[in-house]
C-alpha positions in Angstrom: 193.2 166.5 55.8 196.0 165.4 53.7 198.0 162.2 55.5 201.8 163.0 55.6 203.8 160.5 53.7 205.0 157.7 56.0 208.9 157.5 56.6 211.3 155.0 55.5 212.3 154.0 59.0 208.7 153.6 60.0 207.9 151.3 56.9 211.0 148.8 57.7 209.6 148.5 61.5 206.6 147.1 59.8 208.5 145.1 57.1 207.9 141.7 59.0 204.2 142.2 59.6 203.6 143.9 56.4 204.7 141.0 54.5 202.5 138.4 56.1 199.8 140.7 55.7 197.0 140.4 52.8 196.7 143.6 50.3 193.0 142.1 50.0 192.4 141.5 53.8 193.3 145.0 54.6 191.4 146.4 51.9 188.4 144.5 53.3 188.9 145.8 56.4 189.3 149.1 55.1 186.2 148.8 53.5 183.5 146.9 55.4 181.1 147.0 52.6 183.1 145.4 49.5 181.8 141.7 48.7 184.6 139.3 47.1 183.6 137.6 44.0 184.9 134.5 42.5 187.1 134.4 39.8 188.9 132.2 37.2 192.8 132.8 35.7 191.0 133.5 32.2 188.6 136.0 33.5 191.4 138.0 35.2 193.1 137.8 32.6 190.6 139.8 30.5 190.2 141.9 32.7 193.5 142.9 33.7 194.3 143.2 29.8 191.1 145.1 29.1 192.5 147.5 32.0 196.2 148.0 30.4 194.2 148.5 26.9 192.2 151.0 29.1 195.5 153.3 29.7 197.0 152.9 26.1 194.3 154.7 25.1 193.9 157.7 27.0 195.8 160.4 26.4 195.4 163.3 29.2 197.6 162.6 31.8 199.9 160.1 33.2 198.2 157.5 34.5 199.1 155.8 38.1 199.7 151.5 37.0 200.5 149.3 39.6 200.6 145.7 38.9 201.7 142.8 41.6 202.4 139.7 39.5 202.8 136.6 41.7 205.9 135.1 40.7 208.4 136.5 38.2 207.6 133.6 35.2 203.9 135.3 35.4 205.9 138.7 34.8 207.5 137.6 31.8 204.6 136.8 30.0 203.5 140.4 30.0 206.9 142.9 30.2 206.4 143.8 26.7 202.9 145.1 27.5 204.7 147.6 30.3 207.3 148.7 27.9 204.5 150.0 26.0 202.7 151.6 29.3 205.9 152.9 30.2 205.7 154.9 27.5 202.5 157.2 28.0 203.7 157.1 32.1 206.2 157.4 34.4 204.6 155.9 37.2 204.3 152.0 36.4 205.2 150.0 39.3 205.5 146.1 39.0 205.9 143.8 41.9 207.2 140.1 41.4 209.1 137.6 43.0 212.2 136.6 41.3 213.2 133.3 40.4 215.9 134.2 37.7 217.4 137.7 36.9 214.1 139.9 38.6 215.4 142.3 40.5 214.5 146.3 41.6 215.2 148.7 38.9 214.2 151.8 37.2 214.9 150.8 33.3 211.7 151.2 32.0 209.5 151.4 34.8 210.1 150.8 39.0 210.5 146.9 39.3 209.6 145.6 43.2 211.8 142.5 44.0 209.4 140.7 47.0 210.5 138.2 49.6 209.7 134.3 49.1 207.5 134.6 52.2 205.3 137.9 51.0 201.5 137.3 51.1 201.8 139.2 47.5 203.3 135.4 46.3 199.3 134.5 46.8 198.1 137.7 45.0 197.5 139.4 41.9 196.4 143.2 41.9 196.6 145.6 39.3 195.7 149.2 40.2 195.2 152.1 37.7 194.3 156.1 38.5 194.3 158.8 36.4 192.4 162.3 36.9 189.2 161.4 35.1 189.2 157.0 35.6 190.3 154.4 38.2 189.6 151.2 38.1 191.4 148.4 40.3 191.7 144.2 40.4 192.6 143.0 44.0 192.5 139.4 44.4 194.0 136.5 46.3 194.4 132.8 44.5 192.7 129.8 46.2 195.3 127.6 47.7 195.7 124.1 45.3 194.1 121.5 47.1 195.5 117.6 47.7 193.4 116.1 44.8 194.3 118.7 42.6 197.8 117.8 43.0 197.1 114.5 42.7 195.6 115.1 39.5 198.5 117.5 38.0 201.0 114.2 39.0 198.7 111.6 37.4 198.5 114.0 34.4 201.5 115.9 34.1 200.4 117.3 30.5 196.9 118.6 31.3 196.9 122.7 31.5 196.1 123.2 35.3 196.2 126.7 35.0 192.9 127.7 33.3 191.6 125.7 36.3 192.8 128.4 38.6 190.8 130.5 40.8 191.1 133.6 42.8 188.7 135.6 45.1 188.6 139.1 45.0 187.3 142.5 43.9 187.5 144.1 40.9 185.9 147.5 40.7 185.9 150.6 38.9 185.1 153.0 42.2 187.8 155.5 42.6 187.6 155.7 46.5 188.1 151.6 46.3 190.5 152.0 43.8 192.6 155.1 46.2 192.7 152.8 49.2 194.0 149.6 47.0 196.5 152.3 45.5 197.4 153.3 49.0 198.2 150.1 50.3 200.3 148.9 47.2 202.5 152.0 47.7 203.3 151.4 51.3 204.3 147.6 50.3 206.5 149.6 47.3 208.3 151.8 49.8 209.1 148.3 51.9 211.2 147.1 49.4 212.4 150.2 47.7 212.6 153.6 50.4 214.5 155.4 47.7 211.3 156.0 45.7 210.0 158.1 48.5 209.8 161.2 46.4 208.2 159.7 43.3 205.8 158.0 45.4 205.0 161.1 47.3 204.5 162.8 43.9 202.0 160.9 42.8 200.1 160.7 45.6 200.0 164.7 45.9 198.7 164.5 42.4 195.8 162.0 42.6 195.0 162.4 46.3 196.3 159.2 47.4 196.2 158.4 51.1 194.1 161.5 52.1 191.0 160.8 54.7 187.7 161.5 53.6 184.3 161.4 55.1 181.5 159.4 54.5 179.5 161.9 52.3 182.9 163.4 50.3 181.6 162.9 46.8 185.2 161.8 45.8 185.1 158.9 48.2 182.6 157.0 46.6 179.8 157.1 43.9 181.5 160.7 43.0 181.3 161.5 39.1 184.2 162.4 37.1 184.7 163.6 33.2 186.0 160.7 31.1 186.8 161.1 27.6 188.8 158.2 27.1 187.2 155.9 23.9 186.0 152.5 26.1 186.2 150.7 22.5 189.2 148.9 23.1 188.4 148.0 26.6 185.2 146.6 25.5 186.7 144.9 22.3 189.1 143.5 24.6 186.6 142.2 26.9 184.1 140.5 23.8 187.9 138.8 22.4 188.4 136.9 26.0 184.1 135.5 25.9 184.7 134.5 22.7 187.7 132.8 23.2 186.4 131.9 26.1 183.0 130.3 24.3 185.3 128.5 21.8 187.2 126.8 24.2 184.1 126.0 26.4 182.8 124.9 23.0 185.9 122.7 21.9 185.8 121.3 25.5 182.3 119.7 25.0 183.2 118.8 21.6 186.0 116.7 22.8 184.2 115.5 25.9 181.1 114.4 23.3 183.5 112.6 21.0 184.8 111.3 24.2 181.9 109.9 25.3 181.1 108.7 21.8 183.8 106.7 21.8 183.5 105.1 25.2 179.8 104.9 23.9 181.1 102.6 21.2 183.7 100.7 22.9 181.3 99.5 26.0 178.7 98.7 22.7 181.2 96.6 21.1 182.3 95.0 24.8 179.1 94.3 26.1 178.1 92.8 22.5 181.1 90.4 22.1 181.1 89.3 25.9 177.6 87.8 25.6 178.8 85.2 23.3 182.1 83.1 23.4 181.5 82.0 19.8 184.6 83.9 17.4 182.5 84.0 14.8 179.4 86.1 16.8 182.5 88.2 18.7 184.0 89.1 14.6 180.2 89.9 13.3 178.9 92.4 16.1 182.3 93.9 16.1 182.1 94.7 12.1 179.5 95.5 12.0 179.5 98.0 15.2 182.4 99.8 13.9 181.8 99.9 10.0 178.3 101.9 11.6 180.2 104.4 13.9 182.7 105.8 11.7 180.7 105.9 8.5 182.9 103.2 6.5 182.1 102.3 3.1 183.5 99.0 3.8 184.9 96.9 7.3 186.3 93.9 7.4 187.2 92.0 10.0 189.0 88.3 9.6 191.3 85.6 11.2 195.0 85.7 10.0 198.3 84.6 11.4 201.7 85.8 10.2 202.4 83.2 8.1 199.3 82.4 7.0 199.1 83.0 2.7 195.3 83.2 2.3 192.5 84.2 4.0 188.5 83.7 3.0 186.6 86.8 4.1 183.8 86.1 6.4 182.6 89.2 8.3 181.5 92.5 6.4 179.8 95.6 6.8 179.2 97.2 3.7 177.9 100.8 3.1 175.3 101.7 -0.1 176.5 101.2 -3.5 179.9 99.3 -2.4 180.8 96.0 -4.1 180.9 92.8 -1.6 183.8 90.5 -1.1 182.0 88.7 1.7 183.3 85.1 0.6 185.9 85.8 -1.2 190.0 84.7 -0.8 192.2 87.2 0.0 195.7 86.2 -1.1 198.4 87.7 1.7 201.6 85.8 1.1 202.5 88.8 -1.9 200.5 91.8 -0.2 203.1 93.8 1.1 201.0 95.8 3.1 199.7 92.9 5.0 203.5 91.8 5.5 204.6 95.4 7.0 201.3 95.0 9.7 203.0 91.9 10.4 206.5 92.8 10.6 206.1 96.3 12.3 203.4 94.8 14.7 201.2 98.1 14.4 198.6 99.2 12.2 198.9 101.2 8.6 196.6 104.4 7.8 196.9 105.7 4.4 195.5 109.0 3.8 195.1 108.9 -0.2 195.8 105.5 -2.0 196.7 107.6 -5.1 199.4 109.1 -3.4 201.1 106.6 -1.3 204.6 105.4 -2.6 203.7 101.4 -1.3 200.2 101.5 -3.2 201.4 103.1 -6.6 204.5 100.5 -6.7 202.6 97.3 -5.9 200.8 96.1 -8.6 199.0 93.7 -6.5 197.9 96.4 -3.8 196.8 98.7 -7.5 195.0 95.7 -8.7 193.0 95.6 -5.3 192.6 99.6 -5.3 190.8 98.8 -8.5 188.6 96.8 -8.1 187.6 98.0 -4.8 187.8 101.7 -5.1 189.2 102.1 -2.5 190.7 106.0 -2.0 191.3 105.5 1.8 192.6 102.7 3.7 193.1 101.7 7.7 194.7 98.3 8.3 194.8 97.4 12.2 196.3 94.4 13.3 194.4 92.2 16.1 197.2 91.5 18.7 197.2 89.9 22.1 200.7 89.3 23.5 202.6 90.5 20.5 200.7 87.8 18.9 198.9 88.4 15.7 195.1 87.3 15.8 193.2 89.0 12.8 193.4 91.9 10.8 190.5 95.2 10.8 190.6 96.9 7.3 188.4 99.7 7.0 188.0 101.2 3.4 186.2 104.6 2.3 185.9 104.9 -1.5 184.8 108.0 -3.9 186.7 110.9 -5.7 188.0 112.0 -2.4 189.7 110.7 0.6 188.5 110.5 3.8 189.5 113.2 6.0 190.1 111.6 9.4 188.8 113.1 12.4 190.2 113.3 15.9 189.9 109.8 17.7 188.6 107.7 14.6 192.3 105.9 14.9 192.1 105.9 18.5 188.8 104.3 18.5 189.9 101.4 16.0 193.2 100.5 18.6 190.9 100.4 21.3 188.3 98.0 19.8 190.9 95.9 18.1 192.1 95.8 21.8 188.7 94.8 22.9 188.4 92.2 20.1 191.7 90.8 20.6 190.6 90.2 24.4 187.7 88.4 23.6 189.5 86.3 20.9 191.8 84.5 23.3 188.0 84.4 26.0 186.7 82.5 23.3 189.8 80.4 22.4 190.0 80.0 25.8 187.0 78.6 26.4 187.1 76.2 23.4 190.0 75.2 25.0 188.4 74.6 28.1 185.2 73.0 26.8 187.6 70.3 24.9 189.6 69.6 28.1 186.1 69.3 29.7 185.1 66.7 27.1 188.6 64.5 27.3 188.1 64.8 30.6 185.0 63.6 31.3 186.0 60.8 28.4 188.7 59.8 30.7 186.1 59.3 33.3 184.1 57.4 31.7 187.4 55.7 30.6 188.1 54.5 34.4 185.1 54.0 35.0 184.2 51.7 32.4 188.0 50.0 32.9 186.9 49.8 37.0 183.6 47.3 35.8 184.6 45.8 32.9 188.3 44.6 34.4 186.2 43.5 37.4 183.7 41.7 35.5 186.1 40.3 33.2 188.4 39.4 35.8 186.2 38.2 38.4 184.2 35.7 37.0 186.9 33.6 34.9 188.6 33.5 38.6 185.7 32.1 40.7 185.5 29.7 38.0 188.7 28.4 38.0 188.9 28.7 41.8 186.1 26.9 42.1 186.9 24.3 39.9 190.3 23.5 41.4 188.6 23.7 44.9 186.2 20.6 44.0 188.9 18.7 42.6 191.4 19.4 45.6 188.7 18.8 48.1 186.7 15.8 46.1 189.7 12.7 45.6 186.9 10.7 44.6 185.6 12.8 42.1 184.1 10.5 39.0 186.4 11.2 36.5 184.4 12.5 34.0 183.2 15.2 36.2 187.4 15.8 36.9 187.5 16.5 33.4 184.3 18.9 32.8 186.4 20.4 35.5 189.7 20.3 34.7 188.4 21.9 30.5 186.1 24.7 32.3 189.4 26.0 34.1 191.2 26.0 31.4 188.6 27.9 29.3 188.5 30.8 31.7 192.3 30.9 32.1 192.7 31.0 28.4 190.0 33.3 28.3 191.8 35.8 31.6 195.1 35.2 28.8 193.2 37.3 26.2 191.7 39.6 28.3 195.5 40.5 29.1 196.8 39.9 26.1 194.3 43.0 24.9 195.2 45.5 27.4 199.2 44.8 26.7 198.2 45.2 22.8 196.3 48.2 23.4 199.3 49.9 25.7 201.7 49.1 23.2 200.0 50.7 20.3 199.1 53.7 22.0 202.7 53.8 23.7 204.4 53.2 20.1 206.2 50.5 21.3 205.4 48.2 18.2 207.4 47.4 15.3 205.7 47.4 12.1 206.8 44.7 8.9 204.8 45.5 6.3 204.9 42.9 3.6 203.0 42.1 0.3 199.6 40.6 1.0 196.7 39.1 -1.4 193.6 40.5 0.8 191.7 37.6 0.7 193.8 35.2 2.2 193.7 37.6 5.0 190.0 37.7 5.1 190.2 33.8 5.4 192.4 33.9 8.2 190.4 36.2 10.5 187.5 34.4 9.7 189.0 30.7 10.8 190.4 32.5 13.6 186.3 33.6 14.4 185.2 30.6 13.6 187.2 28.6 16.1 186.3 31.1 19.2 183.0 30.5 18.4 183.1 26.8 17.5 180.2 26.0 20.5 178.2 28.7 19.3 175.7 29.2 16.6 177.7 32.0 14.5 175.4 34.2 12.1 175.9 33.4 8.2 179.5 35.2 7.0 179.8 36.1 3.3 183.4 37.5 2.2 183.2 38.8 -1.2 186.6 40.2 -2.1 187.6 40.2 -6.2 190.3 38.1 -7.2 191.3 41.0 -9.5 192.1 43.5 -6.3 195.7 44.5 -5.9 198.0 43.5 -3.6 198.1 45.7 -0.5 200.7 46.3 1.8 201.0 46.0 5.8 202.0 43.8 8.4 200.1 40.8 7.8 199.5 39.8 11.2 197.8 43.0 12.7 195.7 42.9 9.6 194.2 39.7 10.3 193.8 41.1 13.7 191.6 44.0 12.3 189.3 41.9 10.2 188.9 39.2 13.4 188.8 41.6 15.9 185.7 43.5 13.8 183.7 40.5 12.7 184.2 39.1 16.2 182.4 42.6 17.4 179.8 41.9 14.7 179.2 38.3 15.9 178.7 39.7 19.2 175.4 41.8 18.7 174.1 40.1 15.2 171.7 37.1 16.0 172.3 33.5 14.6 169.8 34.5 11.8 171.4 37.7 10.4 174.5 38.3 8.0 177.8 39.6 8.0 179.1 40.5 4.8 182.7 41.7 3.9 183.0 43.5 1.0 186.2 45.7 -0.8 186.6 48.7 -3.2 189.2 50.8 -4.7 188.9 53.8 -3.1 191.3 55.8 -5.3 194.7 54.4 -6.9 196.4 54.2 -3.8 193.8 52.8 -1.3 191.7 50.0 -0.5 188.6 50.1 1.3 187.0 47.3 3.2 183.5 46.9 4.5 182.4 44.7 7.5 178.4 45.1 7.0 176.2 43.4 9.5 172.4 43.0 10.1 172.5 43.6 14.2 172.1 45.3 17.0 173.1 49.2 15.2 175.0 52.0 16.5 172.8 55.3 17.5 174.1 58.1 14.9 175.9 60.2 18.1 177.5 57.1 19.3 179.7 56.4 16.0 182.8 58.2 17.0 182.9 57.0 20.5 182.6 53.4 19.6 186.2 53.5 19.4 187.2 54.9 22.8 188.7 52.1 24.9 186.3 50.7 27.4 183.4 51.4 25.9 180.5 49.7 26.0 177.0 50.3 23.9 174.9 48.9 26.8 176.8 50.3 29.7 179.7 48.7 31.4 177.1 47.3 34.3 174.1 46.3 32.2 175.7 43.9 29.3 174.4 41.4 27.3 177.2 40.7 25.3 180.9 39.7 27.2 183.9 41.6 26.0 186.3 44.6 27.2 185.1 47.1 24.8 188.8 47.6 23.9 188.5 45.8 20.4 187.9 48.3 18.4 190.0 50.6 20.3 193.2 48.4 19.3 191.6 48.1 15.2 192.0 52.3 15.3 195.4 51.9 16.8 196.8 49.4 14.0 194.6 50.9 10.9 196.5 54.2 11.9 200.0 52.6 12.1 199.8 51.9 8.5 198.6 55.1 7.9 194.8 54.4 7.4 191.5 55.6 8.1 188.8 53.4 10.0 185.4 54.6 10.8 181.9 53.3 11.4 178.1 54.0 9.7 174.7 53.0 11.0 171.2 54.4 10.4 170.2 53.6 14.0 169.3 51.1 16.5 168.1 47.6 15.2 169.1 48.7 11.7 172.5 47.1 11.3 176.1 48.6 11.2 178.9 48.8 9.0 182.7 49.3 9.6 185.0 51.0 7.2 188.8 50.7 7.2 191.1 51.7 4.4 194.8 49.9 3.7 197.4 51.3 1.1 197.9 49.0 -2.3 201.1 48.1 -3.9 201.3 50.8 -6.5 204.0 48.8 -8.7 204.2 44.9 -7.8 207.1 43.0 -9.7 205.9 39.5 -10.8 209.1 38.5 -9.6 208.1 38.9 -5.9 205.3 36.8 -5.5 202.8 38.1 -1.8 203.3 36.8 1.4 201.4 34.2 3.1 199.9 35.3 6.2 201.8 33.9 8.9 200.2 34.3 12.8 202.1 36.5 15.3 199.0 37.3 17.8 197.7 34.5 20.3 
């Protein structure tokens, strides 16, 4: 029995609960049997396309389309598809809610204006019945969930939408297909009572709404006559897979390059962070990334912006390309290097023998040459805005190298990456050389704690001992009064110098001395020092000193009085740890036509080979602060580096090991044009 079409009063006493209502949960309940599948935007997409391609190309009747689009920007995307429905049928129907200039018409085809609230805002159907075909799409879209969201506002340019999904049926049964129909009409007739009679026609004419039994061959399973040409539908269908496959396959593509490149860059990272050495950090990542992106040539080197030359160090070199491992790079007139610089960013140039800075820079040609270089990447190392180094990666042959997707990408990241592990290794220098000073300074107060108490202490129990007897002893025999009276005297003359050295040494270091440099004949100097020696040591057996200086030497110029300082202070050191029986010798040499270099040789104790540097630190001691055999301070030779380098000097020290003597170098500049008419200085004594 036909059902009698529903009036419009009756449909706007169901408007509230009709709205809230699902189209697919009352199909479902409609019809029991019907399993939702799951479905993505793409698919439905095909498939509601395939459908609209299904009506274009029948040509029997007028067709029934109903299509409920969930929001009117969806709409737009396909009105001019219904313009060209509306053409074969009057009986298009399309549902949308509007967010612009939507509204219900009858211009082309019946447009359905929804409420906000509809369930249809969460749907998309699309309904089409003719005499001999229905088919029908009734689905509902999964809600977004929270991480989802989270995504979309962490990545506000990813394309959410082919991530979509709706549940739903899509069927071609005609009894499914009536009842979706049925339901769609009744939500029409909501909105829009005055198509009453247009609705009612139609569903006279394709027996919507009518109740049928179970066995009705029209209700389901029934057969009817179709001779509409399904090409289209499946052409349309086979377009959407293969579009569907080439963006499935350019998604792994980009996921594998991806990967690829995070591949590479944990490589490089996990190379590089196993050493701290710059040198192993530049190597792995050369040759790393020359590998990965197939360069005929990659070089990686140290450069600062105002640097003008550069020696390559690090290469990775593809088959058949000429090295320049070793080579120096001249920067100061390469203009490309001074636009990296300048612009802080690297430069990628596609086809040397079409780039304007190339062609017009006859020192960038000459390089192009003799290279053949036909493409070029130049990536600047930075850290801080601060430039580091330089990548240069260079492809040669007849044709430039096409550069794929990422390759520039991936040669930021790892200059990143080497950058980083630059300034680790700087860092770390940095650190190891602060370790070093301080542990010198360590030593340094250690050695200053022992020696200032040894040195110290025991001229002070002397001399307190000393004037203890004599106060306490009136009848002293006065010959012991005067062993006495000349041991207190030595020690406090002896405490003098020990003071007198640490206030030369502070003032040195401190620059608090004034330098007169005069005109000097270097021998009488050498005689001085040595009287000086001799008159320290005047109750002790001194080894045999030689001084062998040519009369012909020029004059030199410094300030007398340190210099005699130098030469006693160095053969006093020598005297120290050179038996009676051994030499000292003390030699000069033109070192070149400014200099003079003199040579304090003597047959002692030796300096180990790792110990030659540190002889001059102040405080030390060759045996250990605690375990001497010779007196002194160990800051002798600490003040002789202080004065050699006031006059601009060098001073340095040379043994081949223990027992096997020693020999100190210092250098002092010459008078380059003496007058005859300004005779040299004599030495005249300023140091007690």
């Amino acid at each position: 029995m036909q059902q009698s079409y529903l009036s419009p009063d009756w449909a706007l006493s169901r408007l509230f609960m009709s709205i809230s209502t699902s189209v697919l949960s009352e199909l479902l309940a409609k019809l029991p049997y019907l399993r939702p599948q799951l479905y993505f935007k793409a698919s439905l997409t095909a498939l509601s396309h395939a459908m609209e391609d299904q009506v274009l190309a029948a040509t029997l009747d007028a067709p029934l389309v109903i299509a409920s689009f969930q929001r009117e920007r969806f709409y737009r995307q396909e009105a001019h598809r219904y313009e060209r429905l509306a053409q074969i049928s009057n009986q298009i129907y399309v549902l949308s809610a509007p967010e612009t200039d939507f509204a219900n018409s009858s211009d082309f085809y019946e447009k359905v204006a929804f409420e906000a609230d509809d369930a249809l805002c969460h749907e998309w159907h699309l309904v089409v019945i003719a005499q001999n075909y229905a088919t029908c799409l009734v689905c509902i879209e999964y809600p977004k969930s929270q991480s989802s969201s989270r995504k979309t506002e962490l990545n506000p340019g990813l394309d959410m939408d082919t991530a979509r999904r709706f549940e739903g049926i899509w069927t071609s049964e005609r009894g499914v297909s009536l009842t979706a129909a049925d339901l769609l009409l009744k939500r029409v007739l909501v909105y829009r009572p005055e198509l009453a009679t247009k609705v009612q026609e139609v569903r006279d004419r394709l027996g919507i709404g009518i109740t049928r039994g179970i066995g009705d061959v029209n209700w389901n399973g029934g057969e009817y006559a179709c001779d509409i040409d399904t090409d289209p539908f499946v052409q349309r269908l086979v377009t959407y897979l293969q579009a569907s496959q080439y963006k499935l396959h350019k998604a792994y593509r980009s996921i594998a390059g991806q990967a690829r490149k995070e591949q590479l860059i944990n490589s490089i990272s996990n190379a590089i962070r196993r050493s701290l050495n710059p040198q192993d950090v530049l190597k792995i990542a050369t040759q790393q990334l020359g590998e990965h992106l197939g360069a005929c040539r990659c070089l990686i080197y140290r450069a600062q912006g105002n640097d003008s030359e550069i020696v390559i160090e690090h290469e990775f070199l593809g088959s058949g390309v000429p090295s320049v491992l070793g080579e120096k790079w001249q920067l100061h007139n390469n203009p490309l290097f001074q636009e990296v610089v300048c612009q802080s960013q690297g430069i990628c140039i596609a086809d040397t023998m079409n780039d304007s800075r190339v062609t017009t820079s006859p020192t960038i040609w000459k390089i192009i040459e003799k290279l053949g270089i036909r493409s070029w990447l130049i990536e600047p190392l930075l850290f801080q805005g601060r430039l580091l180094g330089i990548i240069e990666l260079h492809y040669c042959g007849n044709s430039p190298h096409i550069w794929q997707t990422g390759e520039i990408d991936i040669v930021n990241a790892i200059a990143t990456q080497v950058g980083v592990a630059l300034i680790q290794a700087e860092s770390f220098a940095n650190l190891e050389d602060l370790n070093q000073q301080l542990e010198a300074l360590d030593r340094t107060r250690s050695n200053l704690i022992a020696i200032t108490g040894h040195e110290l202490r025991t001229p002070l129990s002397t001399i307190q001992v000393c004037l203890e007897s004599l106060a306490s002893e009136p009848d002293m025999p006065l010959e012991l009064r005067q062993v006495m009276l000349s041991t207190a005297l030595e020690d406090s003359e002896r405490m003098r110098k020990l003071v007198q050295d640490f206030l030369t040494l502070s003032n040195l270091e401190s620059g608090r001395i004034e330098w007169h440099p005069e005109v000097l004949i270097l021998q009488e100097c050498v005689d001085l020092a040595l009287s000086r020696v001799r008159a320290r040591f005047a109750q002790e057996e001194l080894p045999q000193i030689t001084s062998r200086i040519d009369e012909t030497f020029p004059l030199v110029r410094a300030d007398g009085d340190w210099l005699v300082e130098v030469i006693a202070k160095i053969v006093d050191n020598a005297c120290k740890f050179t038996p009676s029986n051994g030499k000292i010798t003390i030699t000069a040499q033109n070192r070149d036509s400014q200099t003079i270099e003199v040579i304090i040789a003597d047959t002692g104790r030796g300096i180990e080979p790792n110990r030659l540097e540190v002889v001059f630190d102040r405080f030390y001691q060759e045996e250990g602060a605690l375990r001497r055999t010779a007196g002194g301070t160990g800051i002798g030779l600490a003040i002789c580096r202080q004065i050699v380098k006031g006059w601009g000097g060098e001073i340095w020290a040379e043994s081949r090991g223990k027992n096997k003597g020693s020999k100190f170098h210092f250098t002092i500049p010459v008078v380059e044009s003496p007058s005859p008419s300004i005779p040299a200085k004599k030495t005249r004594s300023r140091i007690g």
